[in-house]
C-alpha positions in Angstrom: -56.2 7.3 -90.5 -54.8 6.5 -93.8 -51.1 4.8 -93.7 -48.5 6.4 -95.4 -47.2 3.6 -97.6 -51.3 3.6 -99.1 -52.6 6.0 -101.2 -56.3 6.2 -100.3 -58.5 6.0 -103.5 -62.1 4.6 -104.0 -62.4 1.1 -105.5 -62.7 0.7 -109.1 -66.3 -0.2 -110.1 -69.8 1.6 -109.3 -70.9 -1.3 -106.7 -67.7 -1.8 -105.2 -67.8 2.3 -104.3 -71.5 1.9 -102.6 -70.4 -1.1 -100.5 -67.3 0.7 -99.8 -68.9 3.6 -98.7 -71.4 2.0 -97.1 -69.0 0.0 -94.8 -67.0 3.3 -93.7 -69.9 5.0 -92.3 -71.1 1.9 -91.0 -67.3 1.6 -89.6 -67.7 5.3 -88.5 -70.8 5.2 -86.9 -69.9 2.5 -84.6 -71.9 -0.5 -86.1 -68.8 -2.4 -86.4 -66.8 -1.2 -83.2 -63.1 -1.0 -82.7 -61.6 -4.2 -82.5 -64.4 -6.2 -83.4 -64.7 -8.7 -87.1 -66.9 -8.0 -90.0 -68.9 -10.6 -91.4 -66.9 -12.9 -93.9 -67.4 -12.4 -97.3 -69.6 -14.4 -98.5 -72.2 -12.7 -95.9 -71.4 -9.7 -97.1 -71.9 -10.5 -100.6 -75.8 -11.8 -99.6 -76.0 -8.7 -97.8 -75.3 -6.2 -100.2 -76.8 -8.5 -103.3 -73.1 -8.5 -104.9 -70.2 -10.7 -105.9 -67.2 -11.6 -103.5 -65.0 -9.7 -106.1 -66.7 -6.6 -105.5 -66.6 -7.3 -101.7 -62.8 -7.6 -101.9 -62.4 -4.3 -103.9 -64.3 -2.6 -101.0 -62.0 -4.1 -98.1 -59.1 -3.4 -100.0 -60.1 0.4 -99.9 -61.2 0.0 -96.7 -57.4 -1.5 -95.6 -56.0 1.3 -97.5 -57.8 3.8 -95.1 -56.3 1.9 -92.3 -60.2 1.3 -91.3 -59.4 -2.4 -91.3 -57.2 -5.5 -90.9 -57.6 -8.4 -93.4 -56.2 -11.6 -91.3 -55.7 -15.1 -93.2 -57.7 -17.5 -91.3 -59.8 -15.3 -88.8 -61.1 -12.6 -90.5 -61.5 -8.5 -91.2 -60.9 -6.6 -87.5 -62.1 -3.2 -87.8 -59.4 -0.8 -86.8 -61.7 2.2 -86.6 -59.9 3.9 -83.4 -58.2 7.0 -83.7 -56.2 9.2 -81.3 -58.4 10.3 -78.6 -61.5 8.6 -79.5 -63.3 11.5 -79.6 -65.5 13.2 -82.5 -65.0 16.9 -82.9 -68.6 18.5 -82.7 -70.3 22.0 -83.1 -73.6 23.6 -82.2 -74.9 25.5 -85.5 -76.6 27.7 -83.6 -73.2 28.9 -81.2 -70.7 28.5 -84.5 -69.4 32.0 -84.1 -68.6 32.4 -79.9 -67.2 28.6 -80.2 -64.3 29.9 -83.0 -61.7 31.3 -80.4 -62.4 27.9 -78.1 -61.6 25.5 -81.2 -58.2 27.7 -82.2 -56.9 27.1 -78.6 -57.5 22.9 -79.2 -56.9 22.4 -82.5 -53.8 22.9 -84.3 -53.7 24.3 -88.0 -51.3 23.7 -91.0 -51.0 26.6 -93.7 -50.7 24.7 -97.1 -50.4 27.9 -98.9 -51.2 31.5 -98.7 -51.1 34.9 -101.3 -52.7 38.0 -102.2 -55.0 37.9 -105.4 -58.0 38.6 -107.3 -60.9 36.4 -105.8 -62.9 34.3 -107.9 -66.2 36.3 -109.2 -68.3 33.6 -106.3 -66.7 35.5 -103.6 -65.9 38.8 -104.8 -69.9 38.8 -105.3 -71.1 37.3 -102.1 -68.4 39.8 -100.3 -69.8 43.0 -102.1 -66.3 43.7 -102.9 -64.9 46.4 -105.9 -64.4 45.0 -109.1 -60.2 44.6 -109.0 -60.1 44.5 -105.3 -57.7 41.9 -104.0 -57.9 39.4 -101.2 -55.5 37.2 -99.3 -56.1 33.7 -100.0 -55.7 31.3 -97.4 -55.7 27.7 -97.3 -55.3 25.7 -93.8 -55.9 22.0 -92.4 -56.9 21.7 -88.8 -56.3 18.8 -86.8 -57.2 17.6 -83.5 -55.1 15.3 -81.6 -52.8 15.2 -84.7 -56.1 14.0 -87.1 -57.1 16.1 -89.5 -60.7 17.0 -89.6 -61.2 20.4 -91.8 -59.9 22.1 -94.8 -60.2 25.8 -94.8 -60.1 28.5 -97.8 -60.3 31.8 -96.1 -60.9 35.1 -98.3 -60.1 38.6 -96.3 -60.1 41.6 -97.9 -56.4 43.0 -98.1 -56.7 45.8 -96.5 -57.4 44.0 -93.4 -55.3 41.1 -93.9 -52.2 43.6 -94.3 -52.8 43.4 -90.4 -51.4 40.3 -90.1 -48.9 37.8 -91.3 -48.6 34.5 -92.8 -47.0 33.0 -89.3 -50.0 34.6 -87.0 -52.7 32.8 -89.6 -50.7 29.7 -89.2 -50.4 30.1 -85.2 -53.8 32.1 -84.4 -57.3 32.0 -85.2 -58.5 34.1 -88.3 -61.5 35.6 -85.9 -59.2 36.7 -83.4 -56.5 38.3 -85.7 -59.7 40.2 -87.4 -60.8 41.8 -84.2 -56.8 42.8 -83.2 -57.0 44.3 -87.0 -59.7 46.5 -85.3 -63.0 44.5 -87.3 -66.3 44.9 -85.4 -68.2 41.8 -86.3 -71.5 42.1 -86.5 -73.2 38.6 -88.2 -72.5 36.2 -90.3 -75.0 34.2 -93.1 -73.9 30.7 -93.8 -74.9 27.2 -95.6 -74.2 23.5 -95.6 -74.2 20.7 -98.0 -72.2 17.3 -98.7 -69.8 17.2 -101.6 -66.8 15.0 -102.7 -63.1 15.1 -101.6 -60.9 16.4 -104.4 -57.3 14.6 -104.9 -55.6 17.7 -103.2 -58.4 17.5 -100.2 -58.1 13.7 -99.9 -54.9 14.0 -99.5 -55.2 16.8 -96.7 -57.6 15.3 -94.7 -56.0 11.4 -94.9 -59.5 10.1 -96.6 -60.1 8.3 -100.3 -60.8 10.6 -103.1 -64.0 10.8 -103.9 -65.0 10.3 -100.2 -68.5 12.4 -98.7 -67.4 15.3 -97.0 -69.7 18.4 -95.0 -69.4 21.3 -96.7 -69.8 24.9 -95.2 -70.1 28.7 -96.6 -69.9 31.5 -94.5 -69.7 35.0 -95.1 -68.7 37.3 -92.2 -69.9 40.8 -91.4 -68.9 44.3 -89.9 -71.5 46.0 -88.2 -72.1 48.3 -91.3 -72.5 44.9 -93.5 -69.3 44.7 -95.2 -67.7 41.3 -96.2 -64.6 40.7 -93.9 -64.2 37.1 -94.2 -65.4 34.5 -96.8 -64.7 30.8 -95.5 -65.1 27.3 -97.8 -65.0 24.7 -95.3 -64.9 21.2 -95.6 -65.1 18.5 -92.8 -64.6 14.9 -92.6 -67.8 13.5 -91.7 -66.2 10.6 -88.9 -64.2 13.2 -86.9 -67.0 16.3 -87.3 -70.4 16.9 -87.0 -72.4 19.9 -86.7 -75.3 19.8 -83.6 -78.3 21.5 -83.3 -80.6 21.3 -79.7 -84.5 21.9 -80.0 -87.5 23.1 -78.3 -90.8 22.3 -78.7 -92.9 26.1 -78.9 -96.2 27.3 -79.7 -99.7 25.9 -79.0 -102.2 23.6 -81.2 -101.5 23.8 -84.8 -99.1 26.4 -84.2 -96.6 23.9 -82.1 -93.2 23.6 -83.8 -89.6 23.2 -83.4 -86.9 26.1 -82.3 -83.6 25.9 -82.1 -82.1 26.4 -78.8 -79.4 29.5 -78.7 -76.9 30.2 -76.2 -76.5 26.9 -74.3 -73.4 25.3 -73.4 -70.7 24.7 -76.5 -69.4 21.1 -77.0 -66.1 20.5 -77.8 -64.6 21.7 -81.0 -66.1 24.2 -83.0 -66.0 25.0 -86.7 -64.0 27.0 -88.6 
């Protein structure tokens, strides 16, 4: 978690950035484990094909995440632990049943909230009227007081005037849809990488300019109508998306399924 007296940033420099980054998911994917030393820098410096002043301008971004303790005499400890020790974690396949679950272990913070005009993106994608207004939602959800996602949430007004700014901030946006009387019938979604913005950095306690998992999804009445447009973004240390397999078919026909209905894992995304 980034300390408060540090503002998270990357390190100045194209190669100092790569090692950087390099090192946090190395950090994040256990390589280096809680309490444990990284190698000095001189070792690092062979490793990575860079100078020790490059080196330093990575750990110093790396101590301003809090991801690490610079000691005189013995070393860098990794500080990687986190509340809980656990990494949030969702089946792609079950996203949509596993909502409800993740509202009722996760808390959310509204950072803002208003009725407008979308931006042409969503009004499209959402098959809305040209004019028609939307409430705009923006919320951080945290588990175990770490943040893990930041959420923009497009509803059509009509169906947000169900609800108020204190349920979105307390409930599930699923759950207040259905008590507004929306059937859901599907949802069509995608998911990419992208970089944290100053304003998301600063959400999600991460460096600007940090890799983040990026989700779209567009939800669905059962006549097709666009109830819900969600722009999700997820820090890649604290949440992954899942997917189980099964190997199908026969011959040259054999290929990969993905399994659908099994048991949800902890978290969910939303």
């Amino acid at each position: 978690m980034v300390r408060d007296n540090v503002k998270a940033t990357l390190p100045e420099g194209g190669k100092a950035r790569r090692v950087y980054l390099l090192l946090r998911d190395e950090i994040a994917q256990g390589q280096y484990p809680d309490g444990g030393f990284l190698p000095g820098e001189t070792r690092l410096a062979t490793a990575f094909d860079v100078s020790r002043v490059t080196i330093r301008r990575a750990l110093d971004a790396l101590e301003g995440d809090g991801l690490i303790e610079r000691r005189a005499g013995s070393g860098t400890l990794v500080r990687a632990g986190r509340p809980g020790g656990a990494t949030m974690s969702a089946d792609i396949t079950t996203l949509i049943p596993q909502l409800v679950e993740m509202g009722q272990s996760t808390t959310a913070r509204l950072l803002s909230f208003a009725y407008a005009t979308p931006p042409d993106a969503v009004a499209r994608e959402m098959q809305l009227a040209p004019g028609a207004r939307v409430q705009t939602a923006v919320r951080v959800r945290s588990a175990d007081g770490q943040p893990f996602s930041h959420l923009t949430t497009h509803v059509p007004e009509d169906i947000a005037n169900n609800y108020s700014e204190g349920d979105l901030a307390t409930t599930p946006l699923l759950r207040l849809l259905e008590r507004s009387g929306v059937q859901i019938g599907g949802a069509s979604q995608s998911v990419t990488a992208t970089l944290a913005s100053p304003d998301v950095a600063a959400a999600l306690e991460v460096s600007v300019g940090s890799a983040l998992l990026s989700l779209t999804r567009i939800v669905r009445d059962g006549d097709g109508r666009g109830v819900e447009y969600l722009s999700a973004l997820y820090r890649p240390d604290v949440f992954n998306l899942q997917m189980t397999l099964t190997r199908v078919g026969n011959g040259a026909a054999r290929h990969w399924e993905p399994v659908v209905g099994g048991a949800a894992p902890r978290g969910a995304c939303e």
